[in-house]
N, C-alpha and C positions, 0 to 999 in steps of 0.2 A: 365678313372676311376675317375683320381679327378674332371674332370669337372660334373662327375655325381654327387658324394658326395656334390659337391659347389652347385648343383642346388637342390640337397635334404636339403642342410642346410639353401639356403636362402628363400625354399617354408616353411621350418619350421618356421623359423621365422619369415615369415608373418601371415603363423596361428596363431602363438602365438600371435603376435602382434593385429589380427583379435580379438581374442577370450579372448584375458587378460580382466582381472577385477580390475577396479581400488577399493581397501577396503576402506569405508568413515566411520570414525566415526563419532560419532552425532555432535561435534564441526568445525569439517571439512564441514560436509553438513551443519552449520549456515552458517560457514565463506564464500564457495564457491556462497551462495544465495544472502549473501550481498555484495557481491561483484560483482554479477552477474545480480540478478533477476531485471528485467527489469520495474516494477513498484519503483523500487527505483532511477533506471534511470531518469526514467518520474520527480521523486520526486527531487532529485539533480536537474534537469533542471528548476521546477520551485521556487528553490530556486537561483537560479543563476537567474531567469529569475527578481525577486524582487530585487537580488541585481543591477540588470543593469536599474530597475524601478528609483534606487535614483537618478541616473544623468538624468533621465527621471521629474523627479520632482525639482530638483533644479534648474532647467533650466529655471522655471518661472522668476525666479528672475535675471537671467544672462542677460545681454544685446543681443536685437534681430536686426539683421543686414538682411536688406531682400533687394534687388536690383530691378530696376522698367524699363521694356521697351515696348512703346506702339507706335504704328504706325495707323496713322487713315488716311481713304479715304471719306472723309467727299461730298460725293456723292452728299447731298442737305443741305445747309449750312442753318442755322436757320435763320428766319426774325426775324429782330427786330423793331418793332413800334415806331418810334418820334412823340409825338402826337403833335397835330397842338399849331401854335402856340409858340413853344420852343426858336424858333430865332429868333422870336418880332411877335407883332400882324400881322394877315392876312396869317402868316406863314403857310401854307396848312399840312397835316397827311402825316409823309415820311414811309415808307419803305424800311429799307437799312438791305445787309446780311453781317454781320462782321465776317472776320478769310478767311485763306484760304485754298485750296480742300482738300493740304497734309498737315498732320501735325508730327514729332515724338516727344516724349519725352523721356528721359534714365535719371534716378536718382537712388539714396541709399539712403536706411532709416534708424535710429537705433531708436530702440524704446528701453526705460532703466521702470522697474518696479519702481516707489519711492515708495508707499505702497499698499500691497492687503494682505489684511487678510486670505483667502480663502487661498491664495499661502504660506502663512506661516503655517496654519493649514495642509494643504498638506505636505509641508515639514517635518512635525511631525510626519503625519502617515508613513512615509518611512522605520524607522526601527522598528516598532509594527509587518512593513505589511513582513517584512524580518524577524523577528522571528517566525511569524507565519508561513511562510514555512519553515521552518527550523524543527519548532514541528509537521508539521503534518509530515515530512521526517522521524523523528524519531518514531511517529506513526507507518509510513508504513514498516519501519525496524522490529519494534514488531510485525507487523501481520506476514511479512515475518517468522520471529524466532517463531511464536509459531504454525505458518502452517508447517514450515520444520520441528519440533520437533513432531509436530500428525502426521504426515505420517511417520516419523523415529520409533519413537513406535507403530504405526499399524505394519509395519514391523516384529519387537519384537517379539508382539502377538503372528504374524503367525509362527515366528520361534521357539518359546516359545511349539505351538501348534503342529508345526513338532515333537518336539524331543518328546512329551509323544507320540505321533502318531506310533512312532519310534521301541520305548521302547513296546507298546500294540502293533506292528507288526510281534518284533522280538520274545515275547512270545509266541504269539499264532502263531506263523511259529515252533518255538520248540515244540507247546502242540498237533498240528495237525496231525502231525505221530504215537506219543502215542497214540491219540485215539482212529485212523482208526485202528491201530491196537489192541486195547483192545474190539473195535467193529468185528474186523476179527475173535477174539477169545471168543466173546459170553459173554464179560463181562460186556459191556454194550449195549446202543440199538443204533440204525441206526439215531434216530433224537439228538442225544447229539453228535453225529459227524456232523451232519447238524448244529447245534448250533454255535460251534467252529468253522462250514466254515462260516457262513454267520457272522459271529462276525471278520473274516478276511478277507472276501470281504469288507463288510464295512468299515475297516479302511482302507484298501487299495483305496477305490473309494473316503473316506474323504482326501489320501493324493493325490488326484490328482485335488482334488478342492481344496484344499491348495496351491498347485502350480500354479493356475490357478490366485486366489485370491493375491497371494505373487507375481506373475507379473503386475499384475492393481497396487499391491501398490508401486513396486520399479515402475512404470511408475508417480504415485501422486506425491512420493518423489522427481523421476526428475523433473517433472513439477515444483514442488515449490523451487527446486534449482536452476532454469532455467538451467538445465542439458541438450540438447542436447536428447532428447527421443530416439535414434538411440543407444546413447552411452552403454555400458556394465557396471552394476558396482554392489558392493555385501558392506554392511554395516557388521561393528565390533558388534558382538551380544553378547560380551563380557559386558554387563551394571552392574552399581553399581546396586544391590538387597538389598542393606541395606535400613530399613524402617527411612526415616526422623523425625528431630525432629518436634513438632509442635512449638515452640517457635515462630517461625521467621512468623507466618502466621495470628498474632493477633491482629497488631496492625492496628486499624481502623485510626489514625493518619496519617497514611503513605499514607492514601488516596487523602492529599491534592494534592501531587507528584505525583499523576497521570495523564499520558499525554491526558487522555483524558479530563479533566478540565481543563489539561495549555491551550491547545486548544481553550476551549470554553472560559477562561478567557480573551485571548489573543484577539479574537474576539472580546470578547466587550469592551477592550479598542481599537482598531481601528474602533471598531463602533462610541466611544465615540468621538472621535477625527472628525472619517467623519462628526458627527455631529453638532460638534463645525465650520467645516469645510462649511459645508449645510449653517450655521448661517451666516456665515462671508458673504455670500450674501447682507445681508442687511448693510454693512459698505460700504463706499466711497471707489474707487481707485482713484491712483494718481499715473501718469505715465511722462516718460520725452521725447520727442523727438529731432530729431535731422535729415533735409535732405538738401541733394542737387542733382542737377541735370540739365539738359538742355534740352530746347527744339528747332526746326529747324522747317520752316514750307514752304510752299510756294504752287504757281498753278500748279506746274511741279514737278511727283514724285522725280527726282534727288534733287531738292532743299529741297527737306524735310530732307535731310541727309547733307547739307551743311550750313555754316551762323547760328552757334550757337549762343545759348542765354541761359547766366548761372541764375539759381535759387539757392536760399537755405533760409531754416530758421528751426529755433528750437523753439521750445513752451513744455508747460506742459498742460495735460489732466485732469481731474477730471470730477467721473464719479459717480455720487449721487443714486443710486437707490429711487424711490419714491415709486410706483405702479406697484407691476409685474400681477395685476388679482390673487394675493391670492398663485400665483403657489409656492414660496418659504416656507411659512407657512405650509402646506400641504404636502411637500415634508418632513418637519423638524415633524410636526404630525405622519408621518408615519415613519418615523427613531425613534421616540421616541418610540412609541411603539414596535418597532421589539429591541431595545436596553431592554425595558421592559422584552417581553418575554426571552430574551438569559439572563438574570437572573432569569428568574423563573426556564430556562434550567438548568441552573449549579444547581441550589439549587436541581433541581430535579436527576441530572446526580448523585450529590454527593451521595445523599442519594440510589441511585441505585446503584452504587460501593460499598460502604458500606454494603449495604445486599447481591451483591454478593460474599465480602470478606467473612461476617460468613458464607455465605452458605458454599461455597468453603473450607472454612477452618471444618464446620461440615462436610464433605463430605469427607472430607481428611481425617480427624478423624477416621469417621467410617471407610473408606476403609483401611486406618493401621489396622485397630481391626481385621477386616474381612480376610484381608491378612493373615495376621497372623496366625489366627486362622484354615483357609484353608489350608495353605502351612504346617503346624503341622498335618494335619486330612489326606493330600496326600500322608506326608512321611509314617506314620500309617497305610494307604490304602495300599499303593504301599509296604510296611512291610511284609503286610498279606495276599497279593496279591502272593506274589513271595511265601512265605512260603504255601500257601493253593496249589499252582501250584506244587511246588515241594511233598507235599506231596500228590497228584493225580496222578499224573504221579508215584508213588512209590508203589498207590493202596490203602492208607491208607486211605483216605477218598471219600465220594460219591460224583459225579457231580457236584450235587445240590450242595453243600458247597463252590466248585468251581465257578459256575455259583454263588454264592451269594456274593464270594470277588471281581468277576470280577465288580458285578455289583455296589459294595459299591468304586473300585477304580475308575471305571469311572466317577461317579458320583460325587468323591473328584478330581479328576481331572479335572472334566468338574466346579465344585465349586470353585477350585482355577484360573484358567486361566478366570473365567468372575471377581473374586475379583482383579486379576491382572493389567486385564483392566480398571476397576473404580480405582484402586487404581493408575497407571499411567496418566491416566485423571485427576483423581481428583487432583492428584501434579502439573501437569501442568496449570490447570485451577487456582489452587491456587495462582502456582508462579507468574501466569499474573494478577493476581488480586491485589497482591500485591509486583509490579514492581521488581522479580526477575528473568524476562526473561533472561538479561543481564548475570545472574551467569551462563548459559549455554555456555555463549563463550569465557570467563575467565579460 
């Protein structure tokens, strides 16, 4: 007997464990996304990937230490011509082959940069080219935050959508009996009970496309929390309903601080730089070396590895550019004008921010007005609704009268839940516009 009980308690709670739902509210599913979602992944990687670019670039300028080993089988050794004559008159044209069959060399180099301009204009772009991943990271964090926020409000919607669904199911499941029975007793006619059925098929068949609709969107929402699509989970539908202020959605100022212009500012100062960088082509370098090494040689490959003979010498380089065929000029042409157009960009981006802000912010507007105005005409509807029901059901008033509240509360309910949905849009679009994603996860 307890070994029954113990195996009924531990299949229970694996059901459970199976079946639980974990509840997310809307801060939870930011937080789990940026924490998780795998294009921020990508994004951290290639900001780590520019910070590991700076030792990658400062390295022009560190001393280069390269090691040298070469081995030759000099198969057919060069002629070299004495022309006649060399070792006094009558002297005949020689032909002699100098060096012998095997030869090795093994030396070290160090090659030291003393100046290149090119390498220090590089060394500049290093941290432009490292804040500029850094911003688009923080980019891709806000798309995440305002993706995981519209799939969390789609959700809303549908639950929003459920409970009037709910509410007009549980009615007309109570009005349905009254009036097959006032039709059993001749008080009305056979199609106003057909009315009342097909008005509760209806809802019935819209809450099973609600359910059907409400699983695609808890699947969108996992997707952009990089949740695991298998996983179980159910969202707090508990939300603030207070209408916001407009205050905080006016100022076109705030537009400067938008990451979509740091971005492209960012840009062109590393453009600015690669092209100071481009330029530095046409300046001199000047470089230091420093080798040594040995070579061994002989007719017999063992002697080419014995009987050393030491080298070394150090010098400096200098390296003049005169004439490259036009290619540096051309190169710096065409930087120039792409540096051109990513200003006439920002100029242009700016002022598309901008008219998305008023738009966004009239849009909000009206959708407060409209809210408002809807959610006041629902509770009205839904008033007059319950009161026209209850007094049909009691006999005092005709059908028709019924059939006319039903169809005035539909219609405020169906008016409220589309003003719901622009008015939740419209905040959101707002707050992206004017960089208040962030207050979502504070």
């Amino acid at each position: 007997m307890k070994r029954t009980s113990l195996l009924v308690l531990i299949i229970t709670g694996t059901l459970y464990g199976a079946f639980a739902q974990n509840t997310y509210t809307l801060q939870q599913c930011i937080d789990y996304a940026l924490k998780n979602h795998r294009s921020i992944k990508i994004a951290q990687n290639d900001v780590e990937s520019a910070i590991a670019r700076k030792n990658e670039g400062r390295s022009g300028y560190l001393p280069q230490v390269n090691g040298q080993a070469q081995w030759d089988d000099n198969l057919i050794l060069q002629t070299t011509v004495i022309p006649a004559g060399t070792f006094g008159p009558g002297t005949p044209e020689q032909r002699i082959q100098f060096g012998n069959q095997y030869s090795t060399i093994m030396a070290v180099q160090l090659d030291q940069t003393l100046y290149n301009h090119s390498f220090i204009e590089g060394i500049r772009a290093l941290k432009p080219n490292e804040d500029l991943a850094k911003l688009k990271k923080t980019k891709t964090e806000e798309d995440v935050i305002y993706n995981t926020i519209a799939a969390y409000y789609n959700i809303l919607l549908i639950t929003e959508n459920e409970k009037l669904l709910q509410q007009s199911e549980e009615r007309l499941r109570k009005t349905l009996p009254i009036v097959k029975l006032q039709w059993e007793k001749g008080v009305i006619k056979k199609m106003d009970v057909d009315r009342v059925q097909v008005n509760y098929n209806n809802i019935v068949a819209n809450q099973e496309i609600l359910k059907t609709r409400k699983e695609v969107a808890y699947n969108n929402l996992k997707y952009n929390m990089a949740l695991p699509l298998e996983t179980v989970i159910a969202i707090d539908t508990n939300y603030s309903k207070e209408i916001v202020s407009l205050e905080n959605y006016t100022d076109t100022a705030n537009i400067k601080n938008k990451i979509e212009l740091k971005i492209l500012r960012q840009s062109l100062a590393l453009n600015q730089i690669n092209y100071k960088r481009q330029r530095a082509n046409y300046y001199p370098t000047l470089s230091f070396y420093a080798k040594y090494g040995g070579n061994a040689f002989g007719n017999k490959a063992g002697q080419s590895f014995t009987n050393w003979t030491q080298f070394s010498a150090i010098g400096f380089k200098l390296n003049v550019p005169i004439f490259d065929g036009l290619r540096n000029s051309s190169s710096l042409k065409q930087m120039q004008l792409g540096i051109e157009s990513l200003k006439e960009n920002i100029a242009q981006t700016e002022e598309g921010l901008k008219l998305q802000m008023l738009n966004s912010t009239t849009e909000l507007s009206n959708s407060v007005t409209n809210l408002s105005v809807n959610k006041e005409t629902l509770e009205l509807a839904k008033s007059i609704y319950n009161t026209t029901t209850l007094q049909y059901q009691k006999g005092v008033i005709a059908y028709s009268d019924l059939l006319s509240a039903e169809f005035a509360y539909k219609e405020a309910e169906a008016n409220y839940l589309q003003s719901l949905v622009k008015y939740l849009n419209a905040k959101l679009e707002a707050d992206k516009t004017n960089n208040n994603l962030n207050t979502y996860i504070k």
